[in-house]
Structures are given as structure tokens and as C-alpha cells.
N, C-alpha and C positions, 0 to 999 in steps of 0.2 A: 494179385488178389487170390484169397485162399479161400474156400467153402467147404463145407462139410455138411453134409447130407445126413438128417437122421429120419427118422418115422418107426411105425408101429409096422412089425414083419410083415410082409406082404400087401402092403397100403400099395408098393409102384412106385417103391424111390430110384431105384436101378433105372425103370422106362423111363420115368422123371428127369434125373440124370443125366443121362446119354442123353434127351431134348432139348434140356438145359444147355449142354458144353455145345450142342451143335447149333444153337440161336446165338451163343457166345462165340462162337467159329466164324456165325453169318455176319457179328459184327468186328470182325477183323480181328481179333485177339485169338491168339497160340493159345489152345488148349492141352492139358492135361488132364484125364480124367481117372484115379484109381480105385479100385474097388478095393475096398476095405471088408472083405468077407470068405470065410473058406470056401463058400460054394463056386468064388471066381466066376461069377456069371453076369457080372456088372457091368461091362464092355460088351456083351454077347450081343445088341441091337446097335453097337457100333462096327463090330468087327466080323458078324456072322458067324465067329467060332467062340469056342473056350480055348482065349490063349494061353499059351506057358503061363505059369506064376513064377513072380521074383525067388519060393522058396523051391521049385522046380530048378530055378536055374542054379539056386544058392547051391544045390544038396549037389545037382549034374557036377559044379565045379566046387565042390568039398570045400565049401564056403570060404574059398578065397577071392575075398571082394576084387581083389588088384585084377583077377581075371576077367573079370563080367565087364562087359561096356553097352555102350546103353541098347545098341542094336538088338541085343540079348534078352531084352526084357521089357520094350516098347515096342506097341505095335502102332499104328495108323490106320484111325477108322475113318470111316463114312464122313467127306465133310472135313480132313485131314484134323481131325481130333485123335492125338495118342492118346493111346489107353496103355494101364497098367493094372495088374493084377495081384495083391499082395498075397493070395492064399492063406494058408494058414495049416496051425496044426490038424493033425486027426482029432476027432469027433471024441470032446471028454478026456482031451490031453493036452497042455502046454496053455496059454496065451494067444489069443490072436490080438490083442492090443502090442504084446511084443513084437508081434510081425511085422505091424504095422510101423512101429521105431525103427526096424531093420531096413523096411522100404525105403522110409524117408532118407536113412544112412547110406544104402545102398544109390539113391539117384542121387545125393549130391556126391559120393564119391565118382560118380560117372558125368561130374557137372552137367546134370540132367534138370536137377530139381530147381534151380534159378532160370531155366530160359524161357521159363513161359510169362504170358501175362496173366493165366488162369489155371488154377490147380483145382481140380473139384475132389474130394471124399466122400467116396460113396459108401457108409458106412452099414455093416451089419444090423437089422432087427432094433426092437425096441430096447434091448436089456444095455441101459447104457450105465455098466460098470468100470471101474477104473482102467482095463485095459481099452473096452470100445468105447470109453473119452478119449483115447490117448491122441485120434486125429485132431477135437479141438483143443491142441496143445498148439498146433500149427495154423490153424486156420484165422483166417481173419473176421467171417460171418459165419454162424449155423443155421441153415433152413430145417423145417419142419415140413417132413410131408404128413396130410392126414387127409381123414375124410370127414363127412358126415355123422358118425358114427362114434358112440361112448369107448368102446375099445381104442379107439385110434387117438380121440384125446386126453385120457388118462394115460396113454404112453407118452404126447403128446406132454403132458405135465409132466411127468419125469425126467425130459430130456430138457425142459425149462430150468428144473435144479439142475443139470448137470453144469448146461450154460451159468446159469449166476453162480455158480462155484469154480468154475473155471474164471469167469472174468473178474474174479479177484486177482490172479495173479497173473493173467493173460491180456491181453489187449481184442480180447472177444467179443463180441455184440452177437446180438441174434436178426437176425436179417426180418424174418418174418414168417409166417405159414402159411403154405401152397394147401390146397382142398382138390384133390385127387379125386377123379373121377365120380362126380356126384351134383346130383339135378337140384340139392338144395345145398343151401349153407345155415340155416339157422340155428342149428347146434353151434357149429363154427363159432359164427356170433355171438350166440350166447356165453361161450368160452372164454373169446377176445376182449368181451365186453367185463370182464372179470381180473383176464390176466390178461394184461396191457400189452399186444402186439401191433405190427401191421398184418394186414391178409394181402398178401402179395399178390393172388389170382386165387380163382377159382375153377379148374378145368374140370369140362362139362362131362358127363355120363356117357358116352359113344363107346362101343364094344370095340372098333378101331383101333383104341388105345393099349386094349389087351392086346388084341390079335397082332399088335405089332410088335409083342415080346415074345411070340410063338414065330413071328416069321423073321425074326433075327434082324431089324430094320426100324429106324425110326418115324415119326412121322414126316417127318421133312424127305426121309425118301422114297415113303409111299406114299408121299403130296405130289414126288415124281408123276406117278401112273396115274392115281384118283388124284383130282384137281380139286376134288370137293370136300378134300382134306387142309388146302390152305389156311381154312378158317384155324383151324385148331391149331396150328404152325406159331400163328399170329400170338396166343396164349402164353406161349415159352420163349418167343421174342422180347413180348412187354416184361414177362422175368428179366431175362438178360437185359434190357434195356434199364430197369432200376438198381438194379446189384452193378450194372457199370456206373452209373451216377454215384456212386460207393455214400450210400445212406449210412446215417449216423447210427442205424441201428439201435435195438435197445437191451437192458439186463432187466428183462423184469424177475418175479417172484414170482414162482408156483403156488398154487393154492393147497392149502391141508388136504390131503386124502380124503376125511370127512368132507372137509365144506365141497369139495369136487365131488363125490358120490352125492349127496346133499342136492348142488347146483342143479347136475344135469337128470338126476332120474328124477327131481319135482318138474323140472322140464318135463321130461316126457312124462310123467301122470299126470301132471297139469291138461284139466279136459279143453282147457282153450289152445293147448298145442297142438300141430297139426301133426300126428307122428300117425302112423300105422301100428298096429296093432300088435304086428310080429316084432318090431322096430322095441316095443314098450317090454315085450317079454324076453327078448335078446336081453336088455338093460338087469330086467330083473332078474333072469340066471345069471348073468355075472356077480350080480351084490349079492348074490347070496350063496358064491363058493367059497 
């Protein structure tokens, strides 16, 4: 099984991620996890470090694949999830959707890329253009991370057309959306309720979740030490628990840009919605850049 991880920049799909492959780890299935982004910091709460990237290693051995084997370019994280790293060009140069093809070319020439039972792509930010599609070329599901929040699902709807454009020619589905850190979901709702998904979870607002991509470490192994972290553990299990049931998944249809602007900011000026007030004016400096 293949995933691919999208969200709006900084939603916590990387933290996401790495708690994902290691709930997938707890139930017995060989993980692979790659990060799909130049900052390479997508295994960093698996591995503790920034590891080499695949193009670290490509350039070290003047890109001749015959030389690389997989030891070179897999590491083993927390929970025996490998991680890989696809890097990318410098900032304002090159493709990183290309890199991303090289990765993939790169572990099956090191018959890497077939031994797992789970591949996850952990893919860069919201701007999901033709190169950062290129992992649902490969994947079998795409998750959405998002929150609360009109930023997160208006990217959230973009990455919906990228999905039903890919599953024309792909055997893609969209798995469903995760709600990242956050005490409500009724934006969520309102959203889903429009553009037909499932909501796979909703993980709850706890600073924990931060801080465990500042201490290099998941929650599963700062549930080690705090015990009072189990609870939340349990969240990224019932993930993994339905993506192994391998759900049928769906293609839905994004909503227009208008009807979406439309939808959610009459939501929030709607005086029967329960929004906060900062919440309502966030909304409206966005519509009006």
C-alpha cells in the first residue's frame, strides 16, 4: 500500500506522518516513509537527525545509480520505520517533482522500493503542481492533513482537484481528512458536508504534539516517559487501523473557488456560528488579498 500525504504548509503533516508509519509499524507491517520536500526534515521525529538525501548521495557518487545501494540512502527510525529523504533542488531552481521520480527510480534500482508492505509520501506544502503530484503517480491513497481553519481547507480543495485529476488515469482514491490539532471540527464539517469525504479522525489541540517536532520524537516515544500520552497514541492507531482495511476510498469534486469562499466565510459571519472573532477577521483578510 502506497500513501501520500498532502496539507496546507505547516498544518503537521511530517508530525502526522512519522505517527502514522509508526501506528503502521505497531501493526506489523514494514514501513517506508519518504519525505518528499527540499527541507528534508520529514523523518527528523523518526530519526532524530537530518539525514543524507538520495540527491546528497546521487551528486557524492556523480550520479551513477549502479553505485548506490540501499544502505546509502535508508536509514531506520524509532519503531524500525526507514526513512528516506528525497531532497531536492536549491531554492528557485530545478523541480522537486523530478526528484521525487529519481527517488522512486533510485530504490527500485536498489530493489528497495517493492519490500515494504507501506510506502508513505510525505509530501511538500500546499502548492500541489505537476511536479508535487508526481508522488500520486505512485500511491494508492491520498490523505489530507488540515485543520479547523479556511486556510487549511481551501488548500485542502486544491489538493481534491489534484486527486480527481490524477484518478483518471491512475488507480487513486482519496482516503480521507485528518483535523490536525484542533478543539473543534465544525468548519471540517461544513466542508465534508459539501465535498463528499470521509474524516478519518480528528486529533485533539494538546501543545505535545508540537513539542514533539521540536524534540525530534514521536508521540509513541514520548508515551515512553509520559504515560498520559497513550490517549493520543491511540488516534494514529485507528488511522492505521482503517487504511489497513484498504477502504474503497473516494474521487470526489472540488468546489469552485467562489462557491468555497461563499460556503465558509457565510459560515463564519453567519451570527448563529460559533467562531471567535479573530477567527472571522483571519477569514476576511484573506478574501480580500
Amino acid at each position: 500500500m502506497k500513501l501520500a500525504v498532502y496539507g496546507k504548509g505547516g498544518i503537521g503533516k511530517s508530525t502526522t506522518s512519522c505517527n502514522i508509519s509508526i501506528a503502521l509499524a505497531r501493526r506489523g507491517k514494514k514501513v517506508l516513509q519518504i519525505g518528499c520536500d527540499p527541507k528534508h526534515d520529514s523523518t527528523f521525529t523518526l530519526t532524530g537527525f537530518l539525514i543524507p538525501t538520495i540527491i546528497d548521495t546521487l551528486q557524492a557518487k556523480d550520479y551513477h545509480y549502479e553505485d548506490v545501494w540501499a544502505e546509502d540512502v535508508i536509514y531506520q527510525g524509532y519503531g524500525g520505520v526507514d526513512c528516506v529523504e528525497a531532497g531536492g533542488p536549491p531554492a528557485g531552481a530545478g523541480c522537486g517533482g523530478y526528484v521525487v521520480g529519481e527517488t522512486v527510480k533510485l530504490l527500485r534500482e536498489v530493489n528497495a522500493f517493492h519490500e515494504y508492505d507501506v510506502i508513505l509520501f510525505d509530501v511538500l506544502g500546499d502548492v500541489v503542481c505537476g511536479g508535487f503530484a508526481a508522488p500520486l503517480n505512485y500511491a494508492d491513497y491520498c490523505l489530507i492533513i488540515a485543520d479547523n481553519g479556511f486556510d487549511a481547507l481551501f488548500a485542502a480543495n486544491r489538493i481534491v482537484a489534484s486527486v480527481r485529476e490524477k484518478a483518471r488515469t491512475h488507480p487513486l482514491r482519496l482516503a480521507g481528512l485528518i483535523g490536525n490539532r484542533t478543539s473543534k471540527r465544525d468548519l471540517i464539517d461544513k466542508y465534508v458536508e459539501h465535498c463528499k469525504m470521509p474524516v478519518l479522525e480528528v486529533l485533539p489541540l494538546i501543545e505535545d504534539v508540537r513539542v514533539s517536532r521540536v524534540k525530534g520524537k514521536t508521540l509513541f516515544e514520548m508515551a515512553e516517559i509520559e504515560v498520559s500520552l497513550y490517549y493520543v497514541c491511540d488516534f494514529y492507531l485507528n488511522i492505521a487501523d482503517q487504511l489497513l482495511s484498504q477502504p474503497e476510498g473516494v474521487v470526489p469534486r472540488e468546489l469552485p473557488d467562489r462557491e468555497l469562499f461563499s460556503l465558509l466565510s457565510d459560515f463564519y459571519l453567519n451570527p448563529q456560528a460559533q467562531n471567535t472573532s479573530e477567527e472571522a477577521g483571519e477569514v476576511l483578510d484573506f478574501m480580500m488579498v
